[in-house]
N, C-alpha and C positions, 0 to 999 in steps of 0.2 A: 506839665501838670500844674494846675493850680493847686494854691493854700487853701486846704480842706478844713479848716479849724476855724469854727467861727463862736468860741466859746465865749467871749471878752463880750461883756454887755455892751447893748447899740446905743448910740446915741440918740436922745428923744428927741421926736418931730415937733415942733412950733407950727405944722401945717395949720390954715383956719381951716378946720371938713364943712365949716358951713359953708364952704364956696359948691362942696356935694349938694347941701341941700335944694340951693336953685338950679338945677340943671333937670332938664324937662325929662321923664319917664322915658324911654327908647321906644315903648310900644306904644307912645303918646303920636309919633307918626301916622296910626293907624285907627287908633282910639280914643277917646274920651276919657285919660284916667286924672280923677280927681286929686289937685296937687297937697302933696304931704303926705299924702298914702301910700302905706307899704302893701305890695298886692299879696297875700294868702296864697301860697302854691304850697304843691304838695308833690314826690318824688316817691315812684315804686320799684321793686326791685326786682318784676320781671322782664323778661330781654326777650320773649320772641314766640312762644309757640301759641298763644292767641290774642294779640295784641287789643282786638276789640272786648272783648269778653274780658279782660283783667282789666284795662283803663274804663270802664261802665263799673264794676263791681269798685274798684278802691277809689274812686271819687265818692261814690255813693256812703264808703266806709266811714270816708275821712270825714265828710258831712257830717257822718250821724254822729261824729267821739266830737266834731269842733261846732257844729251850729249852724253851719254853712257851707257852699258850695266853694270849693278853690277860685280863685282869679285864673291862675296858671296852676296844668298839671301834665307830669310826664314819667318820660320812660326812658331805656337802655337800648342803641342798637351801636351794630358793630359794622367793620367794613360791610360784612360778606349777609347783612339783613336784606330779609324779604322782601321786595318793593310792594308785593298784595299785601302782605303784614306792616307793614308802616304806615301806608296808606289808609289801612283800616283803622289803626292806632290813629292817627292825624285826624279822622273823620268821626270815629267816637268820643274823642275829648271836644271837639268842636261842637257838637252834636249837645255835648249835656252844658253849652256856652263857656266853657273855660279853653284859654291857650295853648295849645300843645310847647309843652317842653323838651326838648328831647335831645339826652346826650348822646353823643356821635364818638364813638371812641375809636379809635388806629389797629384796631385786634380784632380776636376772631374767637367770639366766644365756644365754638366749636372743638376747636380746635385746642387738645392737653399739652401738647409739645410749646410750652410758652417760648421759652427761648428761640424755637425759630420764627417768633414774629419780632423779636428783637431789632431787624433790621427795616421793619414798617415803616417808621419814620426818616428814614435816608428812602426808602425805596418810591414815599410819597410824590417829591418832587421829580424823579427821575419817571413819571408817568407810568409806573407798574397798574397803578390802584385807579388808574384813569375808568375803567368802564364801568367798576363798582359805584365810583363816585361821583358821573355822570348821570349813573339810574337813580341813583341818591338824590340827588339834585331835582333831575325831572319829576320826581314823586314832590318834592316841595314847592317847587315853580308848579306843578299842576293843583296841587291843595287850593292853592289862589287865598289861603287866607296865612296872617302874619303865626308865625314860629318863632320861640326861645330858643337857640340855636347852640348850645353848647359845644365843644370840641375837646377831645382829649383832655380831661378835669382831671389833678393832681397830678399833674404830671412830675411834679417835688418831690413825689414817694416815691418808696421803693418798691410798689406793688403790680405796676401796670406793665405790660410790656413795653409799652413807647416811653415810659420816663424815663428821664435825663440820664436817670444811671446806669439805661442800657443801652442811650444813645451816644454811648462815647464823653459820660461822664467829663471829666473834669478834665481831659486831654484835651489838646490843641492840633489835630493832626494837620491841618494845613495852614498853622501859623499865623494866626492873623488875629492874634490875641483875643480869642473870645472861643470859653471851653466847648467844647463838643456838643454834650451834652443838649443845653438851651438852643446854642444856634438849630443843631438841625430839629429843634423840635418847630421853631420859628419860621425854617425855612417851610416843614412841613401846613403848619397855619396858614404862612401866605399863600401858601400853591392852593391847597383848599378852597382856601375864601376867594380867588381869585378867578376858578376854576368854576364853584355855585355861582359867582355873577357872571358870566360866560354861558352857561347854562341857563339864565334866566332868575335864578333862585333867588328871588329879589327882596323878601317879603322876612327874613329873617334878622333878629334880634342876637349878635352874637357875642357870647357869653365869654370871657377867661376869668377861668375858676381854677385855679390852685388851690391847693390842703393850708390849712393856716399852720401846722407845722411840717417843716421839709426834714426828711429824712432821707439824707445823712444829713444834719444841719451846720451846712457847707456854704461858704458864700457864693461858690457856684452855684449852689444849688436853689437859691433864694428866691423865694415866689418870684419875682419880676426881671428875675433875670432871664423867665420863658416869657416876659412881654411882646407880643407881635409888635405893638403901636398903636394906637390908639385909630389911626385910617380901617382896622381890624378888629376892633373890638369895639363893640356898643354898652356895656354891662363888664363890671370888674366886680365880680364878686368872689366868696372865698367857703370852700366846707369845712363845717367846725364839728368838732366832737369832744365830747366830754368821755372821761378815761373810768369807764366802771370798775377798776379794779384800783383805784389810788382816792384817795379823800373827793368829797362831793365837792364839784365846782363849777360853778354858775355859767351861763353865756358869757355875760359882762365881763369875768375876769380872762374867758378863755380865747375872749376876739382883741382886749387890748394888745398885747403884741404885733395881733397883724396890723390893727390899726396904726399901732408906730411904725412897721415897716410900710406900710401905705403912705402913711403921711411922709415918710422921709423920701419915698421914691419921687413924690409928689412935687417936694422943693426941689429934689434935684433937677428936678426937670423944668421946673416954673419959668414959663415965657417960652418953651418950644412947640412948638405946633404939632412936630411928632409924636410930642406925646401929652396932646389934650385933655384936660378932666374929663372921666368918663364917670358917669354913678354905680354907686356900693349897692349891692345886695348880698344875702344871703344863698347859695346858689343849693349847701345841704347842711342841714343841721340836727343834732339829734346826741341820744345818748342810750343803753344798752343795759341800762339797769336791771337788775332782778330784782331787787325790790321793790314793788309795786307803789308803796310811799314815797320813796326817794325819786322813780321815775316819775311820780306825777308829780313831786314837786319841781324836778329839776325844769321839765317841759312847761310848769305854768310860769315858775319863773321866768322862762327862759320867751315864751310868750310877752311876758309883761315886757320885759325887757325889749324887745324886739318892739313894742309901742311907744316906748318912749325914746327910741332913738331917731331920732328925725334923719339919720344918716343910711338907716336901710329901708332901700326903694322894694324890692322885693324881699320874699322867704319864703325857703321852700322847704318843707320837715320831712325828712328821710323817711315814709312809714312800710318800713321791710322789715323784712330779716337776709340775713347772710347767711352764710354756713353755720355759725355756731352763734351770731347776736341776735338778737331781736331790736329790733329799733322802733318794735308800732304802738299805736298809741293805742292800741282796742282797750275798752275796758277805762279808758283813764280818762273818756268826756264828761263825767260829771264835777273834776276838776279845771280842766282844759276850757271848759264854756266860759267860767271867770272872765279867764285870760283873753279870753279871745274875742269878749264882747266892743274890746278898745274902737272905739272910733273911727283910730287910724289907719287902722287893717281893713285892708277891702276885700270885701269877698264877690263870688259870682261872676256874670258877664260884665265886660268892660262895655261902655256905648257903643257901637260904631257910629262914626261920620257919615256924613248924608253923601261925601267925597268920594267913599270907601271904592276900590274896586266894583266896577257896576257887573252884576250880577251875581254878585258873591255874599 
């Protein structure tokens, strides 16, 4: 077992993040994205029964409450997703020129017996999940245009089935000094990723996204100690939320911590090549207020904020609901326009290259 207590305050990073700033867009491979821009995306919160029909209707939403068309915009599927449902999903976001986003997650939304997907992530590598994840793949490699390419996001918490604390948490069962937990989430990433290039799946932007607070708040459990490497990840962003039930508090104050634990990962690492700077975005952010004042200011703020950081390349605003939150922004564009008129925020189609894939 490791030391589960990570209560003693971290020490602060000296990182420069402007070394984040110069490093080219990941979907700049593909497209024409203008430098200093954070691209306007947007994240919905349904998973599967008409993929084309909800991605058409909540772009169309997100427009009418922000002023604009998303840069990037996506969705939820799980191992055992539809390949005619994804594909349609892929082809209707494409369709109204914005980037398919789409989180890929290790479970089976179907499926109430959570616990028995608990062993997804050991079972990944061992080629259980091979033909799911091959149609997977084919469905992306045939799309023929570039995908935001998420995997298994917050894996820190305690909510998903594949995170860390049900993958053999903070034990060590075969000694070699690194918990359970992280490793086999890692191991499960690289099999992954390595498995969509094998397949062709080439054309993908891929994402690690942890919770910007991990619970249990364990040093094992510390965003980056689910780092694949950076040969694996093209985009290190992070979901933030704001606590509706504890005093109102801003973007700014709620991402500095991760930002220190970024920055500190960062130095420790300075000069290895395994683990390259890779650029910050926003991957979900959002907040669940009831009170209709308080939600539109935290979001305008929380806008503004998001244009004046030169360190977030993308943002993607959670506009769902859950079981019991709401996180959309209906109703709150005549404050929201403000914020969102910044400069810096790109909205709509990226260019493509005259380079692009020929006949895509």
């Amino acid at each position: 077992m490791f030391d589960s207590d990570s209560s003693s305050p971290a020490p602060q990073t000296h990182f420069d993040f402007s070394a984040l700033d110069s490093l080219a867009n990941p979907l700049a491979r593909w497209y024409e994205v203008p430098a200093g821009k954070s691209l306007t995306s947007v994240k919905f919160a349904f998973r599967s029964l008409d993929y084309a029909h909800d991605a058409d209707s909540n772009i169309d939403a997100f427009a009418a409450e922000v002023g604009g068309l998303p840069a990037i915009a996506g969705a939820y599927a799980d191992l055992k997703v539809n390949a005619v449902r994804l594909k349609a999903f892929l082809d209707a976001v494409h369709a109204k020129g914005c980037v398919p986003y789409l989180t890929f997650d290790p479970k089976d939304f179907s499926n109430t017996d959570v616990a028995s997907q608990y062993a997804y992530t050991t079972q990944i590598p061992e080629g259980v999940f091979d033909t799911n994840l091959k149609e997977v793949a084919g469905v992306l490699r045939d799309f023929g245009h570039p995908v935001v390419f998420r995997f298994a996001h917050e894996m820190n918490g305690n909510w998903y089935a594949y995170s860390g604390v049900f993958a053999g948490a903070n034990t060590d069962a075969d000694a070699n000094g690194m918990p359970d937990g992280p490793q086999r989430y890692i191991a499960a990433w690289r099999y992954v990723h390595a498995l969509f290039a094998a397949e062709g799946a080439n054309q993908l932007v891929w994402v690690f996204s942890p919770n910007a607070e991990s619970y249990p708040n364990s040093a094992w459990n510390a965003p980056f100690a689910y780092y694949p490497g950076s040969a694996y990840v093209d985009w290190v962003a992070v979901d933030v939320y704001e606590h509706p039930d504890q005093k109102l508090q801003g973007l700014a104050s709620l991402l500095d911590p991760f930002y220190n634990t970024m920055g500190l990962f960062w130095e420790a690492h300075a000069g290895d090549t395994a683990y390259a700077l890779r650029p910050f975005g926003l991957s979900e952010f959002g907040t669940a207020r009831t009170d209709s004042s308080e939600k539109s200011e935290w979001y305008a703020g929380a806008v503004t904020t998001i244009a004046a950081d030169s360190r977030i390349s993308f943002h993607a605003l959670y506009n769902g609901r859950n079981e019991t939150k709401d996180f959309s922004i209906r109703g709150l564009g005549q404050q929201l326009q403000v914020a969102y008129s910044s400069t810096r925020l790109k909205f709509g189609p990226l260019m493509e290259r005259a380079a692009k894939v020929a006949g895509r």
